[in-house]
HTML snippet that shows the backbone in 3Dmol.js (N, CA, C, O; Angstrom):
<script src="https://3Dmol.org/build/3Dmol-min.js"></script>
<div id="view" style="width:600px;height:400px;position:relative"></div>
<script>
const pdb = `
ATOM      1  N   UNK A   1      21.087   5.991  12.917  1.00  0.00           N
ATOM      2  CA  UNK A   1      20.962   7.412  13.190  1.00  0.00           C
ATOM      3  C   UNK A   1      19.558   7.879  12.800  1.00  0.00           C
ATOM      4  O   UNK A   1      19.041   7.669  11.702  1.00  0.00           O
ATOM      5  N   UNK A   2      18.983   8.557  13.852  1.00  0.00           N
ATOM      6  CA  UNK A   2      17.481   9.165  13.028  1.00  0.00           C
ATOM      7  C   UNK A   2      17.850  10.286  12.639  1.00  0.00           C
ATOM      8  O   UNK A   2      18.826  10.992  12.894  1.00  0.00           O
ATOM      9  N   UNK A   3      16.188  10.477  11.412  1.00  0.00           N
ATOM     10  CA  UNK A   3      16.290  11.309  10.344  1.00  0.00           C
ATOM     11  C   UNK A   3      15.897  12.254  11.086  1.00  0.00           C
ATOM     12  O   UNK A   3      15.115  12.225  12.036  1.00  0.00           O
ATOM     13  N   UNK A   4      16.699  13.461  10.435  1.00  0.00           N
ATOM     14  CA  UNK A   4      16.851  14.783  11.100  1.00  0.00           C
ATOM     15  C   UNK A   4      16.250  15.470   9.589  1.00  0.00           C
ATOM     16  O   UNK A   4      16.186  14.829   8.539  1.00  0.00           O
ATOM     17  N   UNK A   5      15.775  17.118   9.777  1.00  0.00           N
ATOM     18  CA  UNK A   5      15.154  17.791   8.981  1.00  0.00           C
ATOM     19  C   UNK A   5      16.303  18.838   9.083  1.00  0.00           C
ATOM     20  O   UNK A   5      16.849  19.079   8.006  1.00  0.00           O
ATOM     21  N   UNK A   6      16.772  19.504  10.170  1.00  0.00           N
ATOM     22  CA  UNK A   6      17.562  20.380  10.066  1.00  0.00           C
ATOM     23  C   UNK A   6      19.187  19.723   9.720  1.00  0.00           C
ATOM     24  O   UNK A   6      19.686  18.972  10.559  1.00  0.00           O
ATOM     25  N   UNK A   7      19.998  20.080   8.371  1.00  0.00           N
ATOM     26  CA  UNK A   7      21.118  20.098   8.351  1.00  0.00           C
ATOM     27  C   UNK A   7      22.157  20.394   9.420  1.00  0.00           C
ATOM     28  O   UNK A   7      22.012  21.546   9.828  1.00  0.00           O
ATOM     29  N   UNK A   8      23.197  19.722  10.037  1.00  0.00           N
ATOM     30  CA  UNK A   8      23.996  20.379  10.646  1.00  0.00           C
ATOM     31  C   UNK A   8      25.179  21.950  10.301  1.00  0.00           C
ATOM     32  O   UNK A   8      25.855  22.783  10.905  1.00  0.00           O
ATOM     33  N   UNK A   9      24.881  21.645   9.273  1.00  0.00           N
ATOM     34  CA  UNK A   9      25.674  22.374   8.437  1.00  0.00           C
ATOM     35  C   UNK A   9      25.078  23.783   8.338  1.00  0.00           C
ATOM     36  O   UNK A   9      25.831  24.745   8.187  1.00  0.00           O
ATOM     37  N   UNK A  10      23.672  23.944   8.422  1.00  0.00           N
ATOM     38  CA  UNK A  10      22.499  24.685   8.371  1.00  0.00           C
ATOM     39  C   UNK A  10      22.812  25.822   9.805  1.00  0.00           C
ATOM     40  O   UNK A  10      22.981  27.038   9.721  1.00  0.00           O
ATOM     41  N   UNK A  11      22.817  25.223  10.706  1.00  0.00           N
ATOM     42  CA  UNK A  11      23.214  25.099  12.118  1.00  0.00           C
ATOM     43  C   UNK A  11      24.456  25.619  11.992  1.00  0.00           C
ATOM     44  O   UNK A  11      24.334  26.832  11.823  1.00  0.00           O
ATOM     45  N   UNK A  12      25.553  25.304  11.992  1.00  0.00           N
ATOM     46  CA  UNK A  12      26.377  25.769  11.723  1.00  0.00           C
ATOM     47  C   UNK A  12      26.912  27.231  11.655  1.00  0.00           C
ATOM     48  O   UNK A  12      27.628  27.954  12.349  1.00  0.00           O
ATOM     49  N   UNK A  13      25.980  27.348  10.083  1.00  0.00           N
ATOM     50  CA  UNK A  13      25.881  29.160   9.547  1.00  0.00           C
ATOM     51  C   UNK A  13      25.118  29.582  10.383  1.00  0.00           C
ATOM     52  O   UNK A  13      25.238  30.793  10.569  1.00  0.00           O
ATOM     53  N   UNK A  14      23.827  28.729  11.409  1.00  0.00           N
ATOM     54  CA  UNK A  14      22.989  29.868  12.073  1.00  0.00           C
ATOM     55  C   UNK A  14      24.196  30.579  13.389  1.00  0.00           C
ATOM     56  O   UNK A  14      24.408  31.770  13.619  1.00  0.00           O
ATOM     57  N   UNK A  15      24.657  29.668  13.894  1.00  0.00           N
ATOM     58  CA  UNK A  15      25.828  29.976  14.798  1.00  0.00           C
ATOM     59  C   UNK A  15      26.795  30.824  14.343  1.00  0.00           C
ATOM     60  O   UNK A  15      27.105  31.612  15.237  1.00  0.00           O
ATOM     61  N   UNK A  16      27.187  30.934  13.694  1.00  0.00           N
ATOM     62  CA  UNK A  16      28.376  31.641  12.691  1.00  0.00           C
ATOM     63  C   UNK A  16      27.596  33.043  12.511  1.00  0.00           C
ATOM     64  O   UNK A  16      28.496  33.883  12.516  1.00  0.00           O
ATOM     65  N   UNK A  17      26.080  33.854  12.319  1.00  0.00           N
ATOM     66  CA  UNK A  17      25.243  34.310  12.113  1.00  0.00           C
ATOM     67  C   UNK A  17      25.777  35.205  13.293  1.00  0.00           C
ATOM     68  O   UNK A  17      26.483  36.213  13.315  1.00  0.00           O
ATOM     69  N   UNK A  18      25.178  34.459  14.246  1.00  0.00           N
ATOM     70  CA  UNK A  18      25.240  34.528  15.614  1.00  0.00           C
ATOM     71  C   UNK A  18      26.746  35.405  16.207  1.00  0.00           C
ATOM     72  O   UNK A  18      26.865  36.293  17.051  1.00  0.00           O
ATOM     73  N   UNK A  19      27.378  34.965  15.666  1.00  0.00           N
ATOM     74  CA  UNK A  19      28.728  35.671  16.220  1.00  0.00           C
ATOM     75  C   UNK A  19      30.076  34.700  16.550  1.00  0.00           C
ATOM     76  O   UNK A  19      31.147  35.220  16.863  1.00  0.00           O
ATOM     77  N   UNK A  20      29.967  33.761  16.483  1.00  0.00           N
ATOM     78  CA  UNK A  20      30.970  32.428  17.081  1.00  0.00           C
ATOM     79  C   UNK A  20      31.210  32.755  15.796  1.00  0.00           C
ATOM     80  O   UNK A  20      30.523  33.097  14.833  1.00  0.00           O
ATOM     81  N   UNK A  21      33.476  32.379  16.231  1.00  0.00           N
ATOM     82  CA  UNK A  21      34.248  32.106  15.272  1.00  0.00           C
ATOM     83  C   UNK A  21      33.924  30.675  15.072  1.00  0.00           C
ATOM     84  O   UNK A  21      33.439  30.156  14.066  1.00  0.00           O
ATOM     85  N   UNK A  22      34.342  30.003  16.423  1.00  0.00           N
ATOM     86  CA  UNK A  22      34.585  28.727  15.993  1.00  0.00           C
ATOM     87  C   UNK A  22      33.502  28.122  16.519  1.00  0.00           C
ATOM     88  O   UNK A  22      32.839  28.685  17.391  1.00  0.00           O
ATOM     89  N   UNK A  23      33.158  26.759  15.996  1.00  0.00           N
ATOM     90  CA  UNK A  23      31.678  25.936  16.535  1.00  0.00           C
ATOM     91  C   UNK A  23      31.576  24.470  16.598  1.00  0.00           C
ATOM     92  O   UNK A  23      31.095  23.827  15.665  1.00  0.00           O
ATOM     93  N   UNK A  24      32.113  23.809  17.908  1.00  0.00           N
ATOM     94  CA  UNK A  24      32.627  22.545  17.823  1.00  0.00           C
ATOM     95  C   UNK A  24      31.066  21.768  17.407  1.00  0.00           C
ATOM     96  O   UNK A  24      29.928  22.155  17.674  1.00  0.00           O
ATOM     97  N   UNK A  25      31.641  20.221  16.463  1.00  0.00           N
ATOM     98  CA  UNK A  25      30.326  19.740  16.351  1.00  0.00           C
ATOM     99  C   UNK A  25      29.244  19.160  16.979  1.00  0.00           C
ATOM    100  O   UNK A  25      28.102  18.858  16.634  1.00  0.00           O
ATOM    101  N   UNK A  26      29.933  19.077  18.048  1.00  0.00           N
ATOM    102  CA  UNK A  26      28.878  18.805  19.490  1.00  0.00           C
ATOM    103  C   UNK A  26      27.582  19.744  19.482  1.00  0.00           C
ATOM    104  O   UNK A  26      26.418  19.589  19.115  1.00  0.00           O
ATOM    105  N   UNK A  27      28.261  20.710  20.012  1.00  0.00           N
ATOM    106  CA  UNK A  27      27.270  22.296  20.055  1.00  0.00           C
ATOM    107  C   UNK A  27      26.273  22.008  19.077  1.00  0.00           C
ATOM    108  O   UNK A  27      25.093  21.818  19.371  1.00  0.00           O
ATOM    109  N   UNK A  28      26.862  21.964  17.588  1.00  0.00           N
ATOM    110  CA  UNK A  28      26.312  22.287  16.242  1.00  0.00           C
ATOM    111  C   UNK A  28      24.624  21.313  16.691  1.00  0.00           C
ATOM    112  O   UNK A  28      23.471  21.613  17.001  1.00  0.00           O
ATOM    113  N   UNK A  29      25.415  20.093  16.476  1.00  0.00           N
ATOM    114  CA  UNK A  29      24.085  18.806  16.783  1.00  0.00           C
ATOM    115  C   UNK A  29      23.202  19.213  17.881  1.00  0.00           C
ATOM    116  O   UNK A  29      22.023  18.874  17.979  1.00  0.00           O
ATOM    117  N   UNK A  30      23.998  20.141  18.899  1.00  0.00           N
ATOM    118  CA  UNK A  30      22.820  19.785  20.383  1.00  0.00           C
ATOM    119  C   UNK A  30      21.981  21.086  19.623  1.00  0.00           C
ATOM    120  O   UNK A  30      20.809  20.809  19.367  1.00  0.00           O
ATOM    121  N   UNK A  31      22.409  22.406  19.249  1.00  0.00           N
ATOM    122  CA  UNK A  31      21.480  22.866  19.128  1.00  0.00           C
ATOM    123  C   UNK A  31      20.467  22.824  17.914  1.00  0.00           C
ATOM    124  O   UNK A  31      19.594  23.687  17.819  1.00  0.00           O
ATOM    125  N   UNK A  32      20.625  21.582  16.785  1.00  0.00           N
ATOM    126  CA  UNK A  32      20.163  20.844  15.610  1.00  0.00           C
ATOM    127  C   UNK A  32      19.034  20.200  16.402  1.00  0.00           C
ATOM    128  O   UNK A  32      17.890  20.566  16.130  1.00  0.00           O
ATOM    129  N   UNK A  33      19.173  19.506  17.120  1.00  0.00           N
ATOM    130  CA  UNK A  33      18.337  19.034  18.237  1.00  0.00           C
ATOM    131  C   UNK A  33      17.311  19.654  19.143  1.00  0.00           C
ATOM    132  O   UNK A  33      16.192  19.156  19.267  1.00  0.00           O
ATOM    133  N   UNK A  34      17.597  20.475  19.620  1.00  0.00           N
ATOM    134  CA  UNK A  34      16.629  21.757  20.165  1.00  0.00           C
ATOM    135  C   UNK A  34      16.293  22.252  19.378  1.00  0.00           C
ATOM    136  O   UNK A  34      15.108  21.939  19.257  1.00  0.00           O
ATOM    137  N   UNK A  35      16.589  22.970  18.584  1.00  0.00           N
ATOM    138  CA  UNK A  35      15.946  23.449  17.617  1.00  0.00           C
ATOM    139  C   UNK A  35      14.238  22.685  16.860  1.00  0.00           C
ATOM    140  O   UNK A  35      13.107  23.103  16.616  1.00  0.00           O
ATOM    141  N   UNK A  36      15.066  21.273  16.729  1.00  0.00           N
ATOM    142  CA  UNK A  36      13.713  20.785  15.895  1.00  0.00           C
ATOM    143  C   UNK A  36      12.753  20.537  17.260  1.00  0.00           C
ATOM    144  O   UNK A  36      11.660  21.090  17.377  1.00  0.00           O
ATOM    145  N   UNK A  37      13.187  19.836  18.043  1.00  0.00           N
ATOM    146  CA  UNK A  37      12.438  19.669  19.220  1.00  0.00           C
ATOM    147  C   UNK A  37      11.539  20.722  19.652  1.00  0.00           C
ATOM    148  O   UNK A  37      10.576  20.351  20.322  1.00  0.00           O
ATOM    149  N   UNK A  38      11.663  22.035  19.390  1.00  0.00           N
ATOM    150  CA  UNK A  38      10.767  23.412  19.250  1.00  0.00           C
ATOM    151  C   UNK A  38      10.115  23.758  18.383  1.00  0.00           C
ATOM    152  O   UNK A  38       9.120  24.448  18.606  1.00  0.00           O
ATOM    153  N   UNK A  39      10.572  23.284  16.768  1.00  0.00           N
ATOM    154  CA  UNK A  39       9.985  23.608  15.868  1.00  0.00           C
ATOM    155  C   UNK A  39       8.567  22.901  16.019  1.00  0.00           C
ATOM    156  O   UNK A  39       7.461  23.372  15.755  1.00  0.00           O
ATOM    157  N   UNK A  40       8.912  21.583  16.537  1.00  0.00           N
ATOM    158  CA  UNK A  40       7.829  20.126  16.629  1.00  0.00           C
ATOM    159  C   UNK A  40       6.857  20.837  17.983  1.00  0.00           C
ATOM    160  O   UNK A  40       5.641  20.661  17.907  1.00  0.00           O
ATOM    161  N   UNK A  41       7.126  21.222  18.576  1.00  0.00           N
ATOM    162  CA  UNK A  41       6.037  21.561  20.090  1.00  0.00           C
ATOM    163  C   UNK A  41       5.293  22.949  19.094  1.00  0.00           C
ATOM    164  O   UNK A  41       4.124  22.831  18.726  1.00  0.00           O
ATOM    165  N   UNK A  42       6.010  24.069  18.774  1.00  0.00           N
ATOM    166  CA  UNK A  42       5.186  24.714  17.924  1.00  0.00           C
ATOM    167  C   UNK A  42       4.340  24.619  17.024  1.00  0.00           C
ATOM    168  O   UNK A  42       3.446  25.391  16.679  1.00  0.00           O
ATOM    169  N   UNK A  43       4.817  23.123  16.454  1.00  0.00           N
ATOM    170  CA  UNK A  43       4.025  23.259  15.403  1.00  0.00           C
ATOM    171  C   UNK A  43       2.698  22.506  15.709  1.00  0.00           C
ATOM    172  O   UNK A  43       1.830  22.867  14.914  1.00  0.00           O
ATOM    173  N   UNK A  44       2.303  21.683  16.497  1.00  0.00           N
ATOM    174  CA  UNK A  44       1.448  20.956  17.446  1.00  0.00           C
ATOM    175  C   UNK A  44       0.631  22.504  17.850  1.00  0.00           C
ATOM    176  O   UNK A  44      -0.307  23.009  17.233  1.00  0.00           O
ATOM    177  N   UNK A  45       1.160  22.911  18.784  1.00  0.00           N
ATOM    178  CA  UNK A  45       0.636  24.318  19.332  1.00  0.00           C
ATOM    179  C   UNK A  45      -0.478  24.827  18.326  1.00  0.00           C
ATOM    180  O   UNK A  45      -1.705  24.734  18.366  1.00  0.00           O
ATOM    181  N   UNK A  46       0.611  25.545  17.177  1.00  0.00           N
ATOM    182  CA  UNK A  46      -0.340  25.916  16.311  1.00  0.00           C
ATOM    183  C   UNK A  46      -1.628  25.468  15.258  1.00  0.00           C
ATOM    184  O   UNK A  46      -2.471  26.145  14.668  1.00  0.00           O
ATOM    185  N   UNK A  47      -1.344  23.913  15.320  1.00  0.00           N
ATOM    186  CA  UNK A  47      -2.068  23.113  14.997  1.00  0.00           C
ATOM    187  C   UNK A  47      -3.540  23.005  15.290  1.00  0.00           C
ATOM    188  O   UNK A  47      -4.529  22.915  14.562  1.00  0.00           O
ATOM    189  N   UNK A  48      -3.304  23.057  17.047  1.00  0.00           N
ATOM    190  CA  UNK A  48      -4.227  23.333  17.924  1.00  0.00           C
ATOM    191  C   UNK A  48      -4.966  24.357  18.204  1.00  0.00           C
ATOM    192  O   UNK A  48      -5.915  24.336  18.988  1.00  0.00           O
ATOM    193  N   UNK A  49      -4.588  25.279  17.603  1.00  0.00           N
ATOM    194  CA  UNK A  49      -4.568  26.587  17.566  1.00  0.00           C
ATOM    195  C   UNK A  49      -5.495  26.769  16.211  1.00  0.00           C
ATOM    196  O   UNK A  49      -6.431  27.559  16.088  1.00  0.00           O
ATOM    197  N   UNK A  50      -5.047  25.928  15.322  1.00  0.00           N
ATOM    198  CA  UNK A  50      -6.013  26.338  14.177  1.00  0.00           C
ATOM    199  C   UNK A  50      -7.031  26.037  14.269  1.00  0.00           C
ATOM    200  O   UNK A  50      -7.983  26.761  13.975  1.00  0.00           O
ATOM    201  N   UNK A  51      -7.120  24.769  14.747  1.00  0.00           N
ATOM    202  CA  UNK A  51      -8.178  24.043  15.144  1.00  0.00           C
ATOM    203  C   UNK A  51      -9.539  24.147  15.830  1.00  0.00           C
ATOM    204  O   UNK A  51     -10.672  23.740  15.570  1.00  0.00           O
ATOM    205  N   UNK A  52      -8.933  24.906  16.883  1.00  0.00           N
ATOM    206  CA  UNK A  52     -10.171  25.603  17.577  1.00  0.00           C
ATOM    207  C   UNK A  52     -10.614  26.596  17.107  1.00  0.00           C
ATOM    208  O   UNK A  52     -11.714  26.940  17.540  1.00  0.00           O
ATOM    209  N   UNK A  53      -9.925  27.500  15.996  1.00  0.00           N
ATOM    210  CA  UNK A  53     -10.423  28.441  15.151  1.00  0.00           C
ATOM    211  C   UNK A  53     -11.809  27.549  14.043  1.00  0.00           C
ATOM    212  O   UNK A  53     -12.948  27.877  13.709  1.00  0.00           O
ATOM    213  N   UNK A  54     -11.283  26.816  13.881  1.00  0.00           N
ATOM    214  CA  UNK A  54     -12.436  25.183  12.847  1.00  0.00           C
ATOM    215  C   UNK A  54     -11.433  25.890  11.793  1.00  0.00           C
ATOM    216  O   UNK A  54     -12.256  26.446  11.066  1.00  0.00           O
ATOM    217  N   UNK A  55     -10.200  26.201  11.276  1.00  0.00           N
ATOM    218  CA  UNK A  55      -9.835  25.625  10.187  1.00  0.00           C
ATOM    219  C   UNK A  55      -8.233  24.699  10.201  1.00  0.00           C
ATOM    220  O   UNK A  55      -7.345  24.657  11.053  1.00  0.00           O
ATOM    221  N   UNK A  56      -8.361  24.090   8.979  1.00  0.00           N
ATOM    222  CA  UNK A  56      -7.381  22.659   8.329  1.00  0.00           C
ATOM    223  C   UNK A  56      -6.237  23.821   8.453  1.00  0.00           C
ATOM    224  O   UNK A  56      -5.499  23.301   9.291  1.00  0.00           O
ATOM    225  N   UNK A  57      -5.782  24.783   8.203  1.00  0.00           N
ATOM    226  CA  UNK A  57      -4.977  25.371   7.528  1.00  0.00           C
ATOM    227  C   UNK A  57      -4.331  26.075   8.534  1.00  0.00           C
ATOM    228  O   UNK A  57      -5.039  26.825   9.205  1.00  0.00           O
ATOM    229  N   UNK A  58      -2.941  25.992   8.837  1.00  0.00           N
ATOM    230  CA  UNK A  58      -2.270  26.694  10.181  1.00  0.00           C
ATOM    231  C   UNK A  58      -1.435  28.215   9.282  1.00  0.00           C
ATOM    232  O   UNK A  58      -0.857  28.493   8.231  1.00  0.00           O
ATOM    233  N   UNK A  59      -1.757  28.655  10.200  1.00  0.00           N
ATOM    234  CA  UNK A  59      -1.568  30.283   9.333  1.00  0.00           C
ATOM    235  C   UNK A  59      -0.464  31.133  10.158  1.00  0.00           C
ATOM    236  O   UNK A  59      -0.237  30.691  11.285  1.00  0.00           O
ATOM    237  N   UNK A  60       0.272  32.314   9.757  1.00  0.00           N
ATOM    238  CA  UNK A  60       1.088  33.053  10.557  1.00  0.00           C
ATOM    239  C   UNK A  60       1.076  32.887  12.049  1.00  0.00           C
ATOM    240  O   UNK A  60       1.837  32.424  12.898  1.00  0.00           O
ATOM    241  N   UNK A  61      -0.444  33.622  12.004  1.00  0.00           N
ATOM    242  CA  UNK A  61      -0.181  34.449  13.246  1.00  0.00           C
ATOM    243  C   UNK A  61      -0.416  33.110  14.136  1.00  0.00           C
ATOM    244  O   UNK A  61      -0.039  33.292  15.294  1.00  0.00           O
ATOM    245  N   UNK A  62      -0.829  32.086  13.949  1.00  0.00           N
ATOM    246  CA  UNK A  62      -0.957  30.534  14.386  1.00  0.00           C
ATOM    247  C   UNK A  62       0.395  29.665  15.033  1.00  0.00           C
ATOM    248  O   UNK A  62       0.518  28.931  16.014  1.00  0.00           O
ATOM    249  N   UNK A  63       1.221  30.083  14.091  1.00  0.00           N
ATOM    250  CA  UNK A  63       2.874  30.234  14.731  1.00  0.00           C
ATOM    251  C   UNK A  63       3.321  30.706  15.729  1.00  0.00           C
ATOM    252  O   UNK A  63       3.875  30.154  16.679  1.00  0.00           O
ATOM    253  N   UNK A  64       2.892  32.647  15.378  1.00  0.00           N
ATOM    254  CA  UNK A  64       3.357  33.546  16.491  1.00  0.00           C
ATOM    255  C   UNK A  64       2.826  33.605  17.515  1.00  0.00           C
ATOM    256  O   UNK A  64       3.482  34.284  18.304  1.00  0.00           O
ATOM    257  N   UNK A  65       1.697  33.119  18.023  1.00  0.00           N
ATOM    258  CA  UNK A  65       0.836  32.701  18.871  1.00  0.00           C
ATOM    259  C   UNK A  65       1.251  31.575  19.877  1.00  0.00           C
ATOM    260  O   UNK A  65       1.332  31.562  21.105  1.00  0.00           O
ATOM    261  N   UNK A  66       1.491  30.602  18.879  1.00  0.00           N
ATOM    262  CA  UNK A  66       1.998  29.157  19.846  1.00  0.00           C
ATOM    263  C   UNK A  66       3.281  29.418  19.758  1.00  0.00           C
ATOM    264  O   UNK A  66       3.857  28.751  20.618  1.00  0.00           O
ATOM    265  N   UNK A  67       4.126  30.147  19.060  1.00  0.00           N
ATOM    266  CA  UNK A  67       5.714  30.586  19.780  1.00  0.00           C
ATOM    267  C   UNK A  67       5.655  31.052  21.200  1.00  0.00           C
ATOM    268  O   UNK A  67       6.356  30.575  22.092  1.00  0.00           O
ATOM    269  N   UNK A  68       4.931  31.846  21.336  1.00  0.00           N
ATOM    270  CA  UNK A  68       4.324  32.713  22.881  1.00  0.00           C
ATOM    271  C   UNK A  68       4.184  31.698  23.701  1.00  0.00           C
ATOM    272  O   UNK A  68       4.771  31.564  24.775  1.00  0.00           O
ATOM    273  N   UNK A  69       3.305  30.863  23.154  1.00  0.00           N
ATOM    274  CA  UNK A  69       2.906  29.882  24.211  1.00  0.00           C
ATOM    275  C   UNK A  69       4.222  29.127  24.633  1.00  0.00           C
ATOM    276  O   UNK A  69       4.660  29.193  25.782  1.00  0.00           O
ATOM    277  N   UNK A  70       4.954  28.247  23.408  1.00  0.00           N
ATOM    278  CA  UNK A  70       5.482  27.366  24.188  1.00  0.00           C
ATOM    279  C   UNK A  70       6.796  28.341  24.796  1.00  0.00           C
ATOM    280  O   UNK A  70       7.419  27.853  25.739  1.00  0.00           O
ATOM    281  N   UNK A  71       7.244  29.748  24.262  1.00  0.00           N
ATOM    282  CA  UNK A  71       8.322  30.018  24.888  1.00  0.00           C
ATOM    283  C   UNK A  71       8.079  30.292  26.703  1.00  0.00           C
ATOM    284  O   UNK A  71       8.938  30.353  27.583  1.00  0.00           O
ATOM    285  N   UNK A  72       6.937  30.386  26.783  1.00  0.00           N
ATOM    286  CA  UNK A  72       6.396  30.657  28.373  1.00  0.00           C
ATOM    287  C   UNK A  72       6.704  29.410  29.035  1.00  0.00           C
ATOM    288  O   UNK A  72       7.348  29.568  30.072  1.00  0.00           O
ATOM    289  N   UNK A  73       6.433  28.235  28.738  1.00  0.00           N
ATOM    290  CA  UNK A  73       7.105  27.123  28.757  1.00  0.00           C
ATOM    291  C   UNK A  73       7.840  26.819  30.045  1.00  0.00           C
ATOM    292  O   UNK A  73       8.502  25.786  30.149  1.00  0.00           O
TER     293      UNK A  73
END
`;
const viewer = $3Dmol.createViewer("view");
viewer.addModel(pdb, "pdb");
viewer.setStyle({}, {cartoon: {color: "spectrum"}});
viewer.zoomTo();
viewer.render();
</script>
């Protein structure tokens, strides 16, 4: 099994958050899965993003920026 960063369980409460009574564990994993799979393109984004600014250091608005981007996607 590969190593995952997001808990399923984590997932779970975000769904539960969300409004669902119930949350089969299928769901839970696929969207454990998307989730990081977005976190990972964002965080590249913003990476890139810092970068062409010339600094090491990825900052807020570096996030909210490449969120934009990849949600255009």
């Amino acid at each position: 099994m590969a190593e995952t960063e997001i808990s399923t369980a984590a997932v779970h409460r975000l769904i539960k958050k969300g409004g669902a009574g119930r949350i089969g564990d299928d769901a839970a994993e696929e969207l454990r899965k998307v989730v990081e799979e977005v976190a990972v393109r964002v965080g590249k984004e913003a990476l890139e993003l810092a970068t062409h600014a010339g600094r090491k250091t990825v900052r807020a608005e570096d996030i909210r920026l490449a969120v934009k981007r990849v949600w255009k996607e």
